[in-house]
Structures are given as structure tokens and as C-alpha cells.
C-alpha distance (Angstrom), angle and dihedral (degrees) to the residues before:
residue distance angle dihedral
X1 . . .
X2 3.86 . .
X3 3.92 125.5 .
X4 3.31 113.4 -135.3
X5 4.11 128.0 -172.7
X6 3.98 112.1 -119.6
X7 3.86 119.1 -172.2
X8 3.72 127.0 -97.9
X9 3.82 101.8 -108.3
X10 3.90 111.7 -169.8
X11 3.40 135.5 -22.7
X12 3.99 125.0 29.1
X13 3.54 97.8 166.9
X14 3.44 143.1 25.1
X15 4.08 132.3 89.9
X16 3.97 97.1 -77.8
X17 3.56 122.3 138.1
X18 4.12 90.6 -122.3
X19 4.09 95.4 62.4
X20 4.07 85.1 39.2
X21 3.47 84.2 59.2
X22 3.65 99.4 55.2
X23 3.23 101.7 36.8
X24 4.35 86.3 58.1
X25 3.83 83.1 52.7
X26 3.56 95.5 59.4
X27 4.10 87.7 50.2
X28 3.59 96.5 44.8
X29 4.06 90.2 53.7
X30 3.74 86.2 67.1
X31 3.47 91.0 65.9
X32 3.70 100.1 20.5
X33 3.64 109.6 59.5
X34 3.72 102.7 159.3
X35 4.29 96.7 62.8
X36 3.82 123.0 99.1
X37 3.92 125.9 -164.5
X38 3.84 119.3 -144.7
X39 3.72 124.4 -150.8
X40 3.63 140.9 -148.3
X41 4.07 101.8 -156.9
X42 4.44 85.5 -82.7
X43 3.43 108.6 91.7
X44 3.31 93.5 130.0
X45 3.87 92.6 58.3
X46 3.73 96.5 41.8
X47 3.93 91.5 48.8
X48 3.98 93.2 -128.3
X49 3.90 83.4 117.0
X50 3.54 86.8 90.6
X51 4.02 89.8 60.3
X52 4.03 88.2 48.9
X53 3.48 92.9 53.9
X54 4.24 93.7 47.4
X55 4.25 94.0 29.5
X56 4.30 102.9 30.4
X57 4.03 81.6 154.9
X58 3.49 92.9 50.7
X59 4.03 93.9 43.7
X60 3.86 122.0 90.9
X61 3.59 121.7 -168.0
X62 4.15 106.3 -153.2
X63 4.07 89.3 179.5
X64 4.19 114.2 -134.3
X65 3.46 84.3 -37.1
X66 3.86 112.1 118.5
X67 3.66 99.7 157.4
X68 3.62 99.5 57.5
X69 4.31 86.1 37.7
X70 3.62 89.7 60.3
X71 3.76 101.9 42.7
X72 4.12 84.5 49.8
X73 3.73 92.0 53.9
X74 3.46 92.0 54.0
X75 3.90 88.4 52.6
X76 3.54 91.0 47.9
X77 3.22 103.4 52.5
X78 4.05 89.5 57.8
X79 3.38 88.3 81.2
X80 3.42 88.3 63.9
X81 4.36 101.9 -107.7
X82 3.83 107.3 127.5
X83 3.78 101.5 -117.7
X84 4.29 117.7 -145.7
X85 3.69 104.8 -145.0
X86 3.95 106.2 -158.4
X87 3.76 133.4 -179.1
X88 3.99 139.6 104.9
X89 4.25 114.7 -52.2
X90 4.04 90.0 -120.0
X91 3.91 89.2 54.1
X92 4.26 88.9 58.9
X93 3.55 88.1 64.1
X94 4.04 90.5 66.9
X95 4.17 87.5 59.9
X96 3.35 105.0 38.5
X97 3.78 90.8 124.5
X98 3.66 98.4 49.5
X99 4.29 80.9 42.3
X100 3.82 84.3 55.9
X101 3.27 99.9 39.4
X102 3.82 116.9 32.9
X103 4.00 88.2 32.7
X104 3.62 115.7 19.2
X105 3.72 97.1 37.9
X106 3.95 97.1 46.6
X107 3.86 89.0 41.6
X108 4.44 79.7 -122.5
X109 3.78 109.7 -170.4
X110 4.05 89.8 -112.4
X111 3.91 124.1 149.8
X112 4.22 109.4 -156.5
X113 2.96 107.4 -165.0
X114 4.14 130.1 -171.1
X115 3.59 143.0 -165.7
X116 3.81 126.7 -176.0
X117 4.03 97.6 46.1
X118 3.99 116.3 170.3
X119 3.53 127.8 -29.0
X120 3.37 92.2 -18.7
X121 3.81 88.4 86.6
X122 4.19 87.1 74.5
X123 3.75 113.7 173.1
X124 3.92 92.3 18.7
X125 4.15 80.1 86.5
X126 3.72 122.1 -143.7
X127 3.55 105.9 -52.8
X128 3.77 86.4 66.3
X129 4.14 102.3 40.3
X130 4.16 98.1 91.2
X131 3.94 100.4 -162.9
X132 3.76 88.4 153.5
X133 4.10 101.5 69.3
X134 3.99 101.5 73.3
X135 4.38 80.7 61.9
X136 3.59 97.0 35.1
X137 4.28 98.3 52.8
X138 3.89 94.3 36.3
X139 3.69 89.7 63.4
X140 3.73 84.0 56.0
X141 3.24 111.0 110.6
X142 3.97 113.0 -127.1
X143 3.45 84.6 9.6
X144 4.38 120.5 130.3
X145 3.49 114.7 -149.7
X146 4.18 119.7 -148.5
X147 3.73 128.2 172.2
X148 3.71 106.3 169.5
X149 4.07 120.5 -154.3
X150 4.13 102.2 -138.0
X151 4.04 140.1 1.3
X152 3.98 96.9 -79.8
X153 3.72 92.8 51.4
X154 3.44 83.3 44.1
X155 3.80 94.7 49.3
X156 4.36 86.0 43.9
X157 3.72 97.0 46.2
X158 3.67 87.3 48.3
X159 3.74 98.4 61.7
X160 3.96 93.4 40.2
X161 3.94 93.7 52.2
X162 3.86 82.1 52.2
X163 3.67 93.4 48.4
X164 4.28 89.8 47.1
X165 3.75 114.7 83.6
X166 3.72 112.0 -126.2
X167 3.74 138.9 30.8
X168 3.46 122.4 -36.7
X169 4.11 120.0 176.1
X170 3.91 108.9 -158.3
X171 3.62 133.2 173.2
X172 4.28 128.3 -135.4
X173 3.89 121.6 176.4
X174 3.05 145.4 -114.3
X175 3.55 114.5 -143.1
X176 4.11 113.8 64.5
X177 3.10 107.0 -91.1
X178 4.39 135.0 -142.7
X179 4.57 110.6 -108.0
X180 3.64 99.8 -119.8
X181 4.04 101.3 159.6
X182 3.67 122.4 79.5
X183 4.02 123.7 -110.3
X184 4.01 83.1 -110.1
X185 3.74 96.8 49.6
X186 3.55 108.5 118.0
X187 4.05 121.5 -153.7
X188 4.05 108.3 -144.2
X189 3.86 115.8 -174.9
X190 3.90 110.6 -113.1
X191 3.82 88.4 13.7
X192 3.96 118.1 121.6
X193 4.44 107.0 -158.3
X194 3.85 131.5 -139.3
X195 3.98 96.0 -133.1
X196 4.35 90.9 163.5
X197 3.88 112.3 21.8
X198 4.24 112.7 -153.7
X199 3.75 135.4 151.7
X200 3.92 108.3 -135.4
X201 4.01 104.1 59.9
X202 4.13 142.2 -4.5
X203 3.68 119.9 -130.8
X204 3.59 106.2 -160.6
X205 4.04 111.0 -161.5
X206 3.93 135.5 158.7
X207 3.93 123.0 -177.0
X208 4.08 122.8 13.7
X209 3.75 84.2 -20.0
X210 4.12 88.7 76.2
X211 3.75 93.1 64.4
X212 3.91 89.7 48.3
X213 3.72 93.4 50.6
X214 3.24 96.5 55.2
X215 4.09 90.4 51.4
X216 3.18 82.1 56.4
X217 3.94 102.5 50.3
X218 3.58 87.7 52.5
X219 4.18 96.2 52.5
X220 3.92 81.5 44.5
X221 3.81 94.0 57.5
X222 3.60 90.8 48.0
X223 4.08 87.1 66.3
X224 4.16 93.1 43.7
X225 4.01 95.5 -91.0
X226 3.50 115.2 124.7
X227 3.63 107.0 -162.6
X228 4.27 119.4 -164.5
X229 3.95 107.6 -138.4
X230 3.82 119.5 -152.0
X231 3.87 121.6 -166.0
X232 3.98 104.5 -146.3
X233 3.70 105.6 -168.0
X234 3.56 92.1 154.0
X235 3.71 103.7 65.5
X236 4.16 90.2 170.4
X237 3.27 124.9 52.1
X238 4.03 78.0 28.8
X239 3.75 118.8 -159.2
X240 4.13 102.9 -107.1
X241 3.71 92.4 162.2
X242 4.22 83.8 62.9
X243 3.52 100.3 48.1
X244 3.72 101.8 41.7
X245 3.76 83.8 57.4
X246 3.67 80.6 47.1
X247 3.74 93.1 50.4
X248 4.30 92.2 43.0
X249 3.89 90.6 47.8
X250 4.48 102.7 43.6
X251 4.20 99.6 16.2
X252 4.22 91.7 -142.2
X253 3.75 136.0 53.7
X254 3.95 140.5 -153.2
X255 3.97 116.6 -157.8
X256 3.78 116.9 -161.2
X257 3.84 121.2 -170.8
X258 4.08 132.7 146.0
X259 3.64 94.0 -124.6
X260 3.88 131.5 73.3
X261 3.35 114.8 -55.7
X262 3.87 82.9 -130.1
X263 3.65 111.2 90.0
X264 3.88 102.9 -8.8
X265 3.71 136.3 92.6
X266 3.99 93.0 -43.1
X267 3.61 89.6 52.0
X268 3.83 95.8 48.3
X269 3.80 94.2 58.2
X270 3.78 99.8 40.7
X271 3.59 82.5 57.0
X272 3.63 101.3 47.6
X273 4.33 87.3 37.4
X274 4.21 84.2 49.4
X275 3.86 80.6 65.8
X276 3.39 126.3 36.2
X277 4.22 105.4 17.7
X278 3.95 105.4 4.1
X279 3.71 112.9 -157.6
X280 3.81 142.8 141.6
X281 3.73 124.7 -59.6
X282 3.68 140.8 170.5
X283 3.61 127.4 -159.2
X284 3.84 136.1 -130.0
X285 3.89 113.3 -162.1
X286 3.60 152.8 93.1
X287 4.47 103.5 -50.2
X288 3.77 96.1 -135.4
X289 3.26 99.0 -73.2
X290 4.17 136.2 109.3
X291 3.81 123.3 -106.8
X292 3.80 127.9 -123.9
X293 3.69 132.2 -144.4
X294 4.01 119.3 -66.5
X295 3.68 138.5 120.0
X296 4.05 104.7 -74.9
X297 4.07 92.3 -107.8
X298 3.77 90.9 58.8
X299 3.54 91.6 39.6
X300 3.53 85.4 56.3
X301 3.78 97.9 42.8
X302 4.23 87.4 54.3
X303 3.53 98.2 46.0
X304 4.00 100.2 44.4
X305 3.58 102.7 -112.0
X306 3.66 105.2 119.7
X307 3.84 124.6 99.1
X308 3.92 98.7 -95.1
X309 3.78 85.8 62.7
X310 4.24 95.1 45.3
X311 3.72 77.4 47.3
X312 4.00 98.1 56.3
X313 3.74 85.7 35.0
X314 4.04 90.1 63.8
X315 4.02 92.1 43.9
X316 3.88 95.5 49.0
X317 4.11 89.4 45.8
X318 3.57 92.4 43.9
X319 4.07 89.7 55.8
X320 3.98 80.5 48.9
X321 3.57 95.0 61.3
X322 4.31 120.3 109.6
């Protein structure tokens, strides 16, 4: 197989949790010299341009062909080389059956990872915003399910998914993207985190929704509600044990995601609530419709994902409660 030099697209600098995740590549190689990343001709978006650049021989350019990309990975990885799987979340969707079946299936020690999820996407217009993928790899089977909230999660989830053995489908981001975890938080695999503890409701959020939850436990706690917020990186395996502690300590829940509400993070924990501590929840996300083109923030302000709607969210579920 050849290695071929694509252009840098967009964005070589900047806090986002794309270039975060090339630039951990390119340190992990160091250490890690059996991994490969494949390409599908946007390196440049994805951030793994940074890892071409540093690891050429380790680099393989597949072309805007995701299909065949996928399938290969899952062949590669037979031979027992952890294989990085890189391109935008919307393009997944075109090899989900080589995902499910030369990954998934054969439990293949493959890393997909995505940039531009959801709304996040912004001008790129509809047929780019993917708010399907978070649903459509959780009901993977075998398949772990990460979508980290800023670049040093990014940079720790990155090195534990390559440390796991099997296939793991996470999401970065394109737009940059505000710090919000401490320089002692810790990202564990399966683990949800208590980043604001409070008594009268849990906001459960992964991705760009974390930052907005915690706007939004602050504007809470200036009216007397102390809301808990819980960073769920790990949308599969999902950490029960955490949230029916959760559900025994604050009785209600609000799940924020930028994805459909079908499927995703809100779906997860209504499912996992439904069994072991049921109780009420509301959910923040995309209502089962496509986006459009706009800047992210407005995108956000239209579709009810910013934190004055988490915030409303947590008052209407808290009047729900027995």
C-alpha cells in the first residue's frame, strides 16, 4: 500500500478536540510503535495530519473511500497492529456494514474515530451535521462508545481506547472548543464523572453539551437549585452504578447531547434508569429532525441546546418529581 500526501484542509491550530487528537497521536507513536492510522483524503479536517507529517510510514491514505477503508482496517488489525480509523462522523454512516462486520462482529482491535459530530459542524449545512452516529454504533454489538467533552479528555480517552483491545467508535470536534476539566481530572473508560455535585437534579451531558451544563448549573444556583453535573464520555458500556446513585441522591434527571435525542446519550440513560431506579427525565437534543447551515452558537440557540434550555429542562423535571 502506497502513502500518498493529502492537503491540510482547515484548521491547524486552535483548542478543538480534532487537532488535540492528532497532536496525542503523534505522542503516543513514541511509545506505541505497532498502531497505524487510515485516512479518507481529510486529514487536514480530522487533525491526524499532524501524525502524517511525524509517522508518513505509518500513514495510509484510503482516498474518499470509506467502505473499502473500513473493511481494510478490520483486515489489518488481524495481524494484530491496532488500526486508527479517521474521517468525518457523517462519512461512518456509509460503512456501517463493513464497521459491523469486519470490526464489530470479529471484535477487530479498530479505533473509528470522528470529527464534525452534530451541530457542531455549523456552516457545513445538514448533509454534513451527523447526529445519528452516537445511536447507530451503540447498538453495535462489541462496540464502546466515547464522546469526550474538551481537548485533554480528548488527549486521555485517546490513549486508553488505544490501550483497550477491541473497537471503540469515539467522537472529537470540530469547532475549538472552551477547557472545562481540571489538570487532575482523570478520564477512565466506562466511567461517567461528577464535575458539579448538587442535591435537587442531575444533568447528564457528554461532548459540547458538558460546557453548557455547567452554564447552566451555575444560573440554576443563582435561583436556589443545586444541580449535580455528570460528564458521560463513555456512552457504552455506560456507568449504571453512577447514575442510580445519581437517581437515589436528586430523584430526576436532564440528558444533554448534540445528536438526536433518539438513540444517543438521552436514550442510554432512560434505558438504564427504566431498570434499575426509574425516575423522571427530560431531554436536551436535536428533536428528530436535520440541522441547517449556521454558525454552531445559533445552531445551538435554534435547536435548544444551549444552557438556558438545560436550565428550564432541570426546573420543569424537578416540578415532575414524586
Amino acid at each position: 500500500m502506497q502513502t500518498i500526501s493529502a492537503p491540510v484542509l482547515i484548521g491547524t491550530s486552535g483548542d478543538s478536540l480534532r487537532e488535540a487528537f492528532g497532536r496525542t497521536l503523534v505522542k503516543l507513536a513514541a511509545s506505541h510503535a505497532d498502531f497505524v492510522v487510515f485516512d479518507a483524503d481529510v486529514a487536514g479536517g480530522t487533525g491526524v495530519h499532524h501524525f502524517r507529517k511525524a509517522y508518513p510510514q505509518r500513514f495510509f491514505q484510503f482516498g474518499i473511500a470509506e467502505q473499502n477503508m473500513t473493511a481494510a482496517a478490520g483486515g489489518f488489525a488481524a495481524t494484530g497492529a491496532p488500526v486508527f480509523v479517521t474521517t468525518f462522523a457523517v462519512f461512518t454512516l456509509r460503512a456501517l456494514e463493513q464497521a459491523r462486520l469486519a470490526v464489530a462482529y470479529p471484535k477487530r482491535n479498530v479505533k473509528i474515530v470522528a470529527s464534525h459530530p452534530g451541530l457542531d459542524v455549523g456552516p457545513d449545512g445538514a448533509s454534513a451535521q451527523c447526529l445519528e452516529d452516537l445511536a447507530v454504533f451503540r447498538s453495535m454489538p462489541n462496540m464502546v462508545v466515547v464522546s469526550p467533552a474538551d481537548a485533554l479528555e480528548v488527549e486521555q480517552a485517546t490513549f486508553e481506547i488505544l490501550n483497550y483491545q477491541g473497537p471503540v467508535y469515539m467522537r472529537t470536534g470540530r469547532s475549538p472548543a472552551q477547557r472545562i476539566l481540571p489538570a487532575d481530572y482523570r478520564f477512565e473508560l466506562g466511567k461517567g464523572k461528577i464535575l458539579r455535585n448538587g442535591s435537587d437534579v442531575t444533568i447528564v451531558a457528554c461532548g459540547v453539551e458538558v460546557a453548557r451544563a455547567l452554564d447552566a448549573a451555575d444560573a440554576l444556583a443563582d435561583r436556589g437549585i443545586y444541580a449535580r453535573v455528570v460528564n458521560m464520555a463513555t456512552l457504552k458500556p455506560l456507568d449504571s452504578n453512577l447514575l442510580k446513585i445519581c437517581a437515589e441522591e436528586t430523584g430526576c434527571f436532564v440528558t444533554a447531547e448534540d445528536h438526536n435525542i433518539v438513540g444517543g446519550l438521552g436514550g442510554a440513560v432512560a434505558e438504564s434508569l427504566a431498570r434499575i431506579h426509574p425516575c423522571p427525565i427530560e431531554f436536551i437534543g436535536i428533536r428528530d429532525s436535520f440541522g441547517e447551515s449556521g454558525e454552531p452558537d445559533e445552531l445551538a440557540e435554534k435547536y435548544q441546546l444551549t444552557s438556558e434550555y438545560i436550565a428550564n429542562a432541570a426546573i420543569k423535571v424537578i416540578g415532575r418529581k414524586v
